[in-house]
Structure formats: structure tokens, C-alpha cells
Phi, psi and omega in degrees: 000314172317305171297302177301298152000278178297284170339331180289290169340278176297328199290280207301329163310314188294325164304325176313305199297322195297311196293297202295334167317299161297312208268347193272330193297143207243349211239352172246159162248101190244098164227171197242152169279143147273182195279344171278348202112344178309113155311110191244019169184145179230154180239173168285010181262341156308274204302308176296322168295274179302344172060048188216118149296143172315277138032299190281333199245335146308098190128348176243171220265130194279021161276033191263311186295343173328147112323151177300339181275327172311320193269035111242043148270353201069042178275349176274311180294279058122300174296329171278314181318301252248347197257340169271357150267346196255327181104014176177129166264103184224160189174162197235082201205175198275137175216167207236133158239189234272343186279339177082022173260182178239186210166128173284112212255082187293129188221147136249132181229153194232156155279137157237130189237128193243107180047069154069347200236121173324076180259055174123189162231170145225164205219139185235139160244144178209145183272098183241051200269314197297317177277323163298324185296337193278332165296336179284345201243340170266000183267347205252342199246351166275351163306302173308317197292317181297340185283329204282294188330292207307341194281313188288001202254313154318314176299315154338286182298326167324288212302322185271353141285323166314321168297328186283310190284297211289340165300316174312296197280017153270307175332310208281297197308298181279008177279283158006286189305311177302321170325308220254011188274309170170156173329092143311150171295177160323301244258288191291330160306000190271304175279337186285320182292339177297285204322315177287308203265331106019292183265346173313284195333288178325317171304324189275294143015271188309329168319297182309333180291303192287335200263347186256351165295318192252058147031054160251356187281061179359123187244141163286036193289121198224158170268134186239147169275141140339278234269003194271305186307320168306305207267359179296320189267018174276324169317334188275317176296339193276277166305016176279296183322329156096172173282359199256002192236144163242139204243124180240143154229169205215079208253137168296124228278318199255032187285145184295172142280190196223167157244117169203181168307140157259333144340299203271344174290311166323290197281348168257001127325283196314307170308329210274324178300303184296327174284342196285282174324291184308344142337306196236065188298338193229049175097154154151222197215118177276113176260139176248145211221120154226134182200143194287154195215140165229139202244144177219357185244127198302170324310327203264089184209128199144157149319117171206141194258124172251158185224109156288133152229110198273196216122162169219079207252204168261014143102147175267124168293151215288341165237052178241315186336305204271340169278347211287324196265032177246158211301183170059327195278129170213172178217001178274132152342151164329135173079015193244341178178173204236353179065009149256045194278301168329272178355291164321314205271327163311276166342288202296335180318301171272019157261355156264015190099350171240242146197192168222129159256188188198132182240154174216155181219103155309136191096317193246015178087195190204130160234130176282194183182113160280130155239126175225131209307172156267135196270182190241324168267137193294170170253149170286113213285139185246120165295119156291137184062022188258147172299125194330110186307107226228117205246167166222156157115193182234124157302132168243114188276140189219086175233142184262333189248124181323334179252357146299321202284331182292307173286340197264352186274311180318298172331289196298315155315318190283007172259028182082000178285145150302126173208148188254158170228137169215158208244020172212174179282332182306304163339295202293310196286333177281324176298318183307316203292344189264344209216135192243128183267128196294322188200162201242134148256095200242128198271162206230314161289113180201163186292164180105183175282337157252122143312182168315305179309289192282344175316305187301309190303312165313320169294331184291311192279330150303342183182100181289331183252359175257146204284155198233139141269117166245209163201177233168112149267323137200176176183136186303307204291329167315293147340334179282332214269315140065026177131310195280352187210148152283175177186117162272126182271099140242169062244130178253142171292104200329355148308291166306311176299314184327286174319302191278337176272327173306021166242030195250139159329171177214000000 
């Protein structure tokens, strides 16, 4: 009896010890619920957060602490269900005090269950206002700081693009001069003409760079041969390199094909090259590598075609490594480059689904790695030297700016077309309805209430067979299109528009 007695004894001290414990906390509001939400017990760390005395606040339903829109969203009943169902409730949210201001509430509630059976909750609060605000004042001023960076990281770029087009645009200009000066021989009408046609490409290059960094850049994705598409570019990879380099390549015979852009594949061959070369300043050997890889570790797990581009240069220091493929980071002088070169082959890699890496050595060079899926459609064998597809009948161009629209009419005659030109989609849908035309060209940005897409989308459901071409220098929307339409990218070449209308239905 004496034993029982006693045991009796400690459990209520002990219980004692527990209540003054829980009721002395000063930095928590530690109470217990009945199973409807009733308060049945408070601490002083209740009464200091929430300002409610016991007296005052026993007995009543703890949505009291709510905003009004919660509690007439069901948000206090919503926590006990969710904590009698999962077995704990926690969240992070605005609570009201007895004063009606407010304060930010780290909360937890436990279910207590007694023989199997619910007799509450208990629930801890904690006032973490102070600490939201300093996260809200450090997230705001690492906001400023990414805003300061972007400027300067903009300010880069201006300057190295800017540097680039006014180099393009003297090219142009003073070949121009040379034209328009009097009847040149062959030999400098030859050069002037290169020249110009030399810095377009390039001026369109550098476009491209910018419009696939600001993920604006309309994508083609087609099935390619690898190794056939390398050696179609080495003269163009051959002058990237320059006379002081040597460019090898070492492409596996039975390399898969790939589905990506080949523009944009081109042009990350082409970066990777040119970077390789400013790499080696006093010489050496770029080798390009392509070959199949099975990949097992998630994400990138699969069939993938790696493409190696090596050098044996001086290699990236270990802690420029981890920046190269961010926009803007260049370590080449002023005018020397725009820092998107990386920057493009990082895009394009994952916007095909794969990525890049980069292994280094100082001293002992550096090699990237295109990892790119292996595709599933066989490539379209492309005939080399064959002539411009040369069509009949009439077109309807549809461009708003007259000196795009001037050339592209030029074009389109030397392929043999009749062309109407109108400079909106309204325009265009009033020429088909009075005149009927073999096929539509549409620049896909243009003013007014329809663009190109839906015109080409309106044109389907009115006249289902006739065939539509667009074209595009870029255009968010463009993205959207994937197929249901061609799109020629410019600036396009009379080969090109050729090739893209010799696909068009018939």
C-alpha cells in the first residue's frame, strides 16, 4: 500500500514538475485543445505573445487567433483535421492578437490520443516576426544586388556588342561605298561582295546568340546526321580556327543521329571552336570527337551522342571554371568577345535535352562535351550543289515592313513567283477572299490584332489545302508553332526560302 502510495506520489509530482514547466515558458504559447478547438490550458508565453490571460482566453475556441479571412476560409478546422489526419500540423502564417495587430506564427499542433481514443490537441506558437522581417530585408537587398549585377552584366554586353555590329556595319558600309563609287573591276566587285555577305552572316550569328540567351529564338528541331553535318562545316570550323591551328576531327562512323536545331548546333560547334582557338594564342590542335555513350545515372540516363571539342591550350583556372557558362562572363579584353558564347552552347545543349561539360588542366588544355540525345527519325540526306527550286504560280507575302517586303518579293521572283504583297493579316484574309493565291508568306510579327500564327492558324480552318510559310526573326510565340507550320529564320538566303517552299504541301 506504502509502494502504491508512493508511486501515486511521484507520478503527480511529476506531472506538477511538467505543468510548472510548460506554464513558466516564456518564448513559446504551449496549450492544450479539446477535440472541437476549445482551449483548455494556457502558458505565460501564451499571455506574452497573444495578450490574452488565462481568465480570459479559457474556454474559448482558438480561431479567435485567425484572420478573418481564414477562419472564413475553414482554416482552423482544415489544421485540426489535417493534424488528426497526418498526425502533426505545421505552417507558417499571420495570426491576430488580443490587441487586434498582427504577427507572424510558426505553429505546430499534435493530436493526443488516450486508449486509442482522441481527447485533443496540443499546440506550440512561436513569434517569428522579427526573423521574417530580416529574411524579407535580406531577400530584398540580395534582389538589389542581382538587379545591380544584371546592369553591369548588361553594361557588358552593350559594350561588346556594340563593338562588333559597328565593325559589321563598316564592312557593309564601306564595301557599299566601294559599289556605289563607279563600275569596279571583277576582282574588287568580288571582294566587296564577300565582304558584305561575310559580315551579314556574322551580324545574324551574333543575333542568334542574343535571341537563344533571351530563350526568344524560334527552334527547328530536325533529325541530323552528326558526322555527316560536321564535315558539311569544316571549311566554315576551318576558318574559325584560323592559320595558326589545327582543326582534326575524329567522328565515329556509326555515330547516331540527334534531333536539335541545326542552326543552333552549327553555331555551338562554331563557339566551342573559336573559343578553343583564343585558348591557344601561340598555336596548337583543336580536334572535334563524336561518338555513342549510354548514360545510367538520372537525370541524363539513356542513348546520347557526345561530341568532344579538345584543345591544348592553357586550360581554365579552377576558379573561373564554375562561371564559364554564365551569360555575360568573359575573361577575353574588351571588344573581344560578348560572353555569350558558352552561354548559347549551355542553351542549346538543354534546350535539346541534353547538357555540357567541361573537363580542364592547366597548362594541358581543355575539353568540352555536347551530350545530346540519340534521335529517333532517320536524317534527310540534303543534295549538295543542287539548284534553287524553281516554282510558278502566286504568292501572297504578307510583311509590314516595306524594305523586308522589297527583298523578299526580289527573292521570290528569281525563284519564278508572282507576288502580291499586303502589310497585315486583315489585309491578307481580304486578298485570298477576293483572289486566290497557290501559297502564303508571312512574317509572323506584325502590328495590328492578328499576327502572323493566327492568320496562318485562320488560314487552316478557311482553306485547309493551302499551303502557309512563315518566317520569323524571332518571336515568343514562335515557340508555340513546333511543327503545325514551317518557319524560315531570318535573314534567309535564296537557297533557303528555296528548300523551304520546295516542302510545303502540294
Amino acid at each position: 500500500m506504502a509502494k502504491k502510495f508512493s508511486q501515486q506520489r511521484d507520478l503527480f509530482e511529476s506531472e506538477r514538475s511538467f505543468r510548472l514547466l510548460v506554464e513558466a515558458v516564456a518564448d513559446y504559447a504551449l496549450y492544450m485543445l479539446d477535440p472541437r478547438g476549445i482551449i483548455t490550458s494556457w502558458n505565460i508565453g501564451g499571455e506574452r505573445i497573444k495578450g490574452y490571460s488565462p481568465e480570459e482566453i479559457l474556454g474559448q475556441h482558438f480561431s479567435r487567433f485567425y484572420t478573418e479571412t481564414d477562419r472564413a476560409n475553414g482554416k482552423p478546422a482544415r489544421a485540426l483535421g489535417i493534424a488528426r489526419e497526418k498526425g502533426r500540423y505545421e505552417e507558417e502564417g499571420w495570426r491576430v492578437r488580443k490587441d487586434g495587430t498582427f504577427f507572424w506564427a510558426s505553429v505546430v499542433i499534435d493530436p493526443i490520443y488516450e486508449d486509442g481514443e482522441l481527447v485533443g490537441f496540443a499546440k506550440i506558437t512561436r513569434d517569428i516576426t522579427e526573423r521574417r522581417n530580416a529574411q524579407l530585408k535580406l531577400e530584398a537587398m540580395q534582389k538589389q544586388l542581382a538587379e545591380s549585377q544584371k546592369f553591369d552584366a548588361l553594361g557588358q554586353l552593350t559594350g561588346g556588342v556594340a563593338h562588333d555590329f559597328n565593325n559589321l556595319l563598316m564592312i557593309i558600309s564601306g564595301s557599299l561605298h566601294i559599289l556605289k563609287k563607279g563600275p569596279p573591276d571583277d576582282a574588287r566587285l568580288e571582294r566587296a561582295m564577300s565582304a558584305i555577305e561575310t559580315a551579314t552572316k556574322r551580324g545574324a550569328a551574333l543575333t542568334n546568340q542574343l535571341l537563344s540567351f533571351a530563350r526568344r529564338q524560334s527552334v527547328n528541331p530536325q533529325a541530323i546526321d552528326v558526322a555527316e553535318r560536321i564535315s558539311s562545316i569544316r571549311e566554315v570550323l576551318d576558318a574559325g580556327v584560323g592559320s595558326a591551328v589545327r582543326l582534326a576531327l575524329d567522328i565515329h562512323p556509326a555515330t547516331w543521329p540527334i534531333t536539335a536545331d541545326v542552326s543552333e548546333l552549327e553555331t555551338a560547334l562554331l563557339n566551342l571552336v573559336i573559343n578553343a582557338r583564343d585558348a591557344m594564342p601561340d598555336g596548337g590542335t583543336v580536334t572535334i570527337r563524336a561518338r555513342n555513350i549510354a548514360l545510367t545515372e538520372t537525370p541524363l540516363a539513356g542513348e546520347f551522342v557526345a561530341i568532344d571539342i579538345a584543345d591544348t591550350g592553357l586550360g581554365i583556372p579552377a576558379d573561373v571554371v564554375d562561371k564559364i557558362f554564365e551569360p555575360f562572363f568573359t575573361t577575353k579584353p574588351i571588344g573581344k568577345g560578348t560572353g555569350l558564347g558558352l552561354s548559347q552552347v549551355h542553351g542549346f545543349a538543354h534546350q535539346a535535352g541534353g547538357t555540357v561539360k567541361v573537363a580542364s588542366e592547366l597548362g594541358k588544355g581543355t575539353t568540352f562535351t555536347v551530350l545530346l540525345p540519340r534521335g529517333t527519325d532517320a536524317p534527310v540526306r540534303e543534295t549538295t550543289g543542287a539548284a534553287p527550286f524553281r516554282g510558278s504560280g502566286t504568292v501572297l507575302l504578307v510583311e509590314d515592313n516595306p524594305d523586308v517586303a522589297l527583298v523578299s518579293i526580289g527573292l521570290l521572283e528569281q525563284l519564278g513567283y508572282q507576288v502580291r504583297r499586303v502589310a497585315d493579316a486583315e489585309a491578307a484574309l481580304r486578298e485570298i477572299e477576293q483572289n486566290g493565291v497557290d501559297f502564303v508568306f508571312s512574317d509572323i510579327v506584325m502590328p495590328g490584332k492578328m499576327d502572323g500564327l493566327s492568320l496562318a492558324h485562320r488560314l487552316r480552318q478557311i482553306r485547309p489545302g493551302l499551303p502557309i510559310l512563315l518566317a520569323t526573326g524571332y518571336s515568343e510565340v514562335a515557340a508555340g508553332v513546333r511543327g503545325d507550320f514551317p518557319i524560315l529564320r531570318k535573314p534567309y538566303e535564296i537557297h533557303e526560302l528555296s528548300e523551304a517552299i520546295s516542302k510545303l504541301p502540294r
